[in-house]
LUMGU-434587 format. One line per 2 residues: number of its first residue (from 1); their letters; for each residue x, z, y of N, C-alpha, C, CB. Coordinates in Angstrom, 1 decimal, m for minus. Each point is the difference from the previous one (the first is absolute). Glycine has a CB too. Layout:
residues N
NUM	a	X/Z/Y/X/Z/Y/X/Z/Y/X/Z/Y ~ ...
//
This chain:
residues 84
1	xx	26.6/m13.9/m105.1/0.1/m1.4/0.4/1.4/m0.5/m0.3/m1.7/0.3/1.8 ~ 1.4/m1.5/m2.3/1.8/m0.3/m0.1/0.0/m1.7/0.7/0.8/1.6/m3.0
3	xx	0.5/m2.3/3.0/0.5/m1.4/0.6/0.7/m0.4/m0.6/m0.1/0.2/1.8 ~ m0.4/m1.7/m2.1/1.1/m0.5/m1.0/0.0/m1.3/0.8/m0.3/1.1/m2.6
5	xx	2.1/m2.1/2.6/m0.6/m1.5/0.7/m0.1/m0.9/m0.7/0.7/0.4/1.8 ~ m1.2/m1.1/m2.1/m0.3/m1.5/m0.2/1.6/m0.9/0.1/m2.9/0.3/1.2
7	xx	3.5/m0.4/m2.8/1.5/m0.8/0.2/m0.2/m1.4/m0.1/1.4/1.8/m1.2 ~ m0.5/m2.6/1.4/m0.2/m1.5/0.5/m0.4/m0.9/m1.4/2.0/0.2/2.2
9	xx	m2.3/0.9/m3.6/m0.3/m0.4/m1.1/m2.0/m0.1/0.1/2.9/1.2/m1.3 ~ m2.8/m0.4/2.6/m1.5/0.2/0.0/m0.2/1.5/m1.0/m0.7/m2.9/0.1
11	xx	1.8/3.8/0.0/m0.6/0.9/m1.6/0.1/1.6/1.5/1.8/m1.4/m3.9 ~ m2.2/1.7/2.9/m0.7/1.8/0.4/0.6/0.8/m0.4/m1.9/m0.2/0.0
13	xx	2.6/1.5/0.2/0.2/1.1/m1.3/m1.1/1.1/0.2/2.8/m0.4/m0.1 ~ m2.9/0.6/m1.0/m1.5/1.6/0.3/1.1/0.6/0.1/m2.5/0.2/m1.5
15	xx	2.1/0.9/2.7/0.9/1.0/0.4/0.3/1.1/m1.3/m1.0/m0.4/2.5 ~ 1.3/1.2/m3.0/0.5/0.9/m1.2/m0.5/1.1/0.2/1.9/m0.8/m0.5
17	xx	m2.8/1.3/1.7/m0.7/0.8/m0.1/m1.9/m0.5/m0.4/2.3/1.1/1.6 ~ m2.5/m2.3/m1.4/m1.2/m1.1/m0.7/0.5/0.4/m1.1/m0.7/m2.2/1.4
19	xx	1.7/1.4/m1.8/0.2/m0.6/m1.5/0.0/1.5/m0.6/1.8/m2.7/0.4 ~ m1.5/3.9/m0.5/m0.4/1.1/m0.5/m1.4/0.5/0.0/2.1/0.2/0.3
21	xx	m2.8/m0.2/0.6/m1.1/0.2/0.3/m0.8/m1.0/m1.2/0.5/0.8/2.7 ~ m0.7/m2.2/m2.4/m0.7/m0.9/m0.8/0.7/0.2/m1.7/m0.4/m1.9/2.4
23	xx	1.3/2.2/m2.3/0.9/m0.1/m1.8/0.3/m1.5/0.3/m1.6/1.6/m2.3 ~ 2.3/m2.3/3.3/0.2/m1.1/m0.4/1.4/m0.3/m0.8/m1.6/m0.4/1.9
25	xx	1.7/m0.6/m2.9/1.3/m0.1/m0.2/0.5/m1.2/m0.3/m0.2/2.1/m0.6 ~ 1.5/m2.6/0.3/0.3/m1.3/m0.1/m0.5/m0.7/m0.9/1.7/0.5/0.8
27	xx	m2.4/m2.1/m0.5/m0.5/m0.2/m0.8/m2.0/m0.3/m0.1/2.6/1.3/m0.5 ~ m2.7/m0.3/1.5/m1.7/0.0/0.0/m0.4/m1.0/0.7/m0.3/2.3/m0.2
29	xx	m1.1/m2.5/0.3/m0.6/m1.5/0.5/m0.8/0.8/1.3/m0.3/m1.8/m2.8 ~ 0.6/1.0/3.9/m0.7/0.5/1.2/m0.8/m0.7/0.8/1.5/1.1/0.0
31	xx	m2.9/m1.1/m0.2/m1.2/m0.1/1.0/0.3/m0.1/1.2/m1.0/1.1/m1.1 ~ 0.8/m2.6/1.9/0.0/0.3/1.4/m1.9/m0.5/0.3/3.4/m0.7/0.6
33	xx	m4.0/1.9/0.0/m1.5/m0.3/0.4/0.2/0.0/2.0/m1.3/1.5/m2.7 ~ 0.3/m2.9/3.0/0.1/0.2/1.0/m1.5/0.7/0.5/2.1/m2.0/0.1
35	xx	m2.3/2.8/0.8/m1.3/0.7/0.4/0.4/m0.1/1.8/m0.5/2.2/m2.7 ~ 0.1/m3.2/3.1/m0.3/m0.3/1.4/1.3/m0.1/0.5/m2.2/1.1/0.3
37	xx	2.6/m1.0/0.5/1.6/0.4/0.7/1.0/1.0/m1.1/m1.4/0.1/2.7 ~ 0.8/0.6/m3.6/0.9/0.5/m0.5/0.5/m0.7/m1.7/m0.9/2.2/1.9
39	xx	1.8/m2.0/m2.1/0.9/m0.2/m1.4/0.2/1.2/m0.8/1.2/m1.7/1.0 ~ m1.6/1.5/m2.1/m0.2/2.1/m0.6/0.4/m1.0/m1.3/m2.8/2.4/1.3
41	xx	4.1/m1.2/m1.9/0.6/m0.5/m1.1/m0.4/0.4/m1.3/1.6/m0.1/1.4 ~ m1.9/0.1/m2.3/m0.8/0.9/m1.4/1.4/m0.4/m1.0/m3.3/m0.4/0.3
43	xx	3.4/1.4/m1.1/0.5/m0.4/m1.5/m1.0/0.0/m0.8/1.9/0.9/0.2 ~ m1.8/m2.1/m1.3/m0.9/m0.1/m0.8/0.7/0.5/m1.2/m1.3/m1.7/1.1
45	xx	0.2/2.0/m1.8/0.4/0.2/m1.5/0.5/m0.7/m0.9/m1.2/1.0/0.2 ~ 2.1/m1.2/m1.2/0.6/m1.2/m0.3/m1.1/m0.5/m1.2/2.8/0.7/0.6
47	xx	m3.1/0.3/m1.5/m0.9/0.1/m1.3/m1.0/m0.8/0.7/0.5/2.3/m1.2 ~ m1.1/m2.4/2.2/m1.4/m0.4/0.8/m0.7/m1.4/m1.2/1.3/0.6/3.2
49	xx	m0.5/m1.2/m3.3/m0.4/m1.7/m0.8/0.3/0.6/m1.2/0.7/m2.5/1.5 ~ 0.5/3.2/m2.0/0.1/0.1/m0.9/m1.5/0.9/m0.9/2.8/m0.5/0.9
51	xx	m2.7/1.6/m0.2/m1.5/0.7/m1.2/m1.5/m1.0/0.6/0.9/3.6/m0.2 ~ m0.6/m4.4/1.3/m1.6/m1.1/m0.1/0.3/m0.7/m1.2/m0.6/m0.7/2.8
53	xx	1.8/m0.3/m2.9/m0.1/m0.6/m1.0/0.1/0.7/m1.7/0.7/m1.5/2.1 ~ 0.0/2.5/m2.2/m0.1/0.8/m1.5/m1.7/0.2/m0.2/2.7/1.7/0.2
55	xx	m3.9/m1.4/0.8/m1.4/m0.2/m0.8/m0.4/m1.0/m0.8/m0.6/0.8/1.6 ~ 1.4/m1.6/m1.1/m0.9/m1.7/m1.1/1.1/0.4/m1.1/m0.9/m2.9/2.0
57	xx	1.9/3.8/m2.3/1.2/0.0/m1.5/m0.9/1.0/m0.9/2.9/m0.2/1.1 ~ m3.6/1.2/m0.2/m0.7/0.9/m1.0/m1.4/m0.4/0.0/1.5/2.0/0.4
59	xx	m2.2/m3.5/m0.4/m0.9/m0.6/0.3/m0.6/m0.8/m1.3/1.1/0.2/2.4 ~ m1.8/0.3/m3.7/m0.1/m0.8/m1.0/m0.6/m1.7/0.5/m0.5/2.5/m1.6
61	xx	m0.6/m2.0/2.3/m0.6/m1.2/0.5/m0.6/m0.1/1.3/m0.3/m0.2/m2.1 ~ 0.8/m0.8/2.5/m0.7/m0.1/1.9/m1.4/0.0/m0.1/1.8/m1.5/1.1
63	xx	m1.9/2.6/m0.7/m1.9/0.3/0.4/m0.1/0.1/1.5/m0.8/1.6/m2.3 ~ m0.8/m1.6/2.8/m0.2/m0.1/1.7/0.2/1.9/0.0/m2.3/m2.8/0.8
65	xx	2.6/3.3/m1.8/0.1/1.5/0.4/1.7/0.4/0.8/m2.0/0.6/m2.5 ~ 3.2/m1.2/1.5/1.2/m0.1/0.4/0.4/m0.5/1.9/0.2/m0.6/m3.1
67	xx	m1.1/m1.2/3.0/0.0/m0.2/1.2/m0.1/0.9/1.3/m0.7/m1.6/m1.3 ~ m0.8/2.2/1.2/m0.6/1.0/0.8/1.3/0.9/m0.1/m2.8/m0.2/m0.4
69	xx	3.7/1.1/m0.5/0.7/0.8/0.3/1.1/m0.2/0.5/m1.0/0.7/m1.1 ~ 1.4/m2.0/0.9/1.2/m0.4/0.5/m0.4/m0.7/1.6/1.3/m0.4/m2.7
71	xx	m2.2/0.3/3.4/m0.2/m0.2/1.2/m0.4/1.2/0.7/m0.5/m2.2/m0.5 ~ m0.4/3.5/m0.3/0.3/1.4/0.3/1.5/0.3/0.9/m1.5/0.4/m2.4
73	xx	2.4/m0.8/1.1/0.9/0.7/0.5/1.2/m0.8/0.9/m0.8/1.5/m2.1 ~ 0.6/m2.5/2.2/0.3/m1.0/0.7/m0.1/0.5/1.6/m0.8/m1.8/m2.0
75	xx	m0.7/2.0/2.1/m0.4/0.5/1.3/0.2/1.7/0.1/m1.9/m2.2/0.1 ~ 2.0/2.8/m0.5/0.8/1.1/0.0/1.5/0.5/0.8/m1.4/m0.5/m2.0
77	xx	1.9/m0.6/0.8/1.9/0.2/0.6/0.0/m1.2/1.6/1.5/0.2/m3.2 ~ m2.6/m1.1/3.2/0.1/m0.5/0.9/m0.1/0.8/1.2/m0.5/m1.6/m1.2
79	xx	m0.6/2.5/1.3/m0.7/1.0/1.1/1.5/0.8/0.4/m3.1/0.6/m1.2 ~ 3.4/m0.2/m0.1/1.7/0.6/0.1/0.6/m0.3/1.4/0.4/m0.6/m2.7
81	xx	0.1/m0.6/2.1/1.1/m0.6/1.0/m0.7/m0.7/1.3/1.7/m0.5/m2.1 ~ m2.9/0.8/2.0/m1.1/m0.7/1.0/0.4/m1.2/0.8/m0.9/2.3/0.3
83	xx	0.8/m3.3/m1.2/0.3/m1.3/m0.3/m1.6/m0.8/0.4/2.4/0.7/m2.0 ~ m3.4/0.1/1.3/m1.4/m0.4/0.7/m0.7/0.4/1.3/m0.2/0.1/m2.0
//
């Protein structure tokens, strides 16, 4: 368990025993999910938009097959960060 306080900027520090545990490091983008009374922090992946959007670059032509895979995987990384 660790304690961090809330500075008058409103900011947080992840304690350094988190921030090793998670791999967090300067720079990364952080998830705040709320799940009833509690606040649970996630790091997301930065690539996340980036390899959704690189399918339509290796994409000759938009077919309903591409669609389907890119909402596949849409709902996938979503389940991830369980954002649904």
């Amino acid at each position: 368990m660790a304690v961090s306080r809330v500075t008058r900027n409103y900011q947080v520090t992840v304690p350094r025993e988190l921030r090793e545990l998670a791999d967090i490091k300067v720079g990364d983008t952080m998830l705040f999910v709320r799940e009833g009374e509690d606040i649970l922090l996630k790091k997301i992946d930065k690539d996340l938009l980036g390899r959704g959007f690189g399918l339509w670059k290796r994409a000759q032509e938009k077919t309903p097959w591409l669609v389907d895979k890119l909402r596949t995987e849409a709902e996938r990384r979503f389940k991830g960060l369980k954002l649904q």
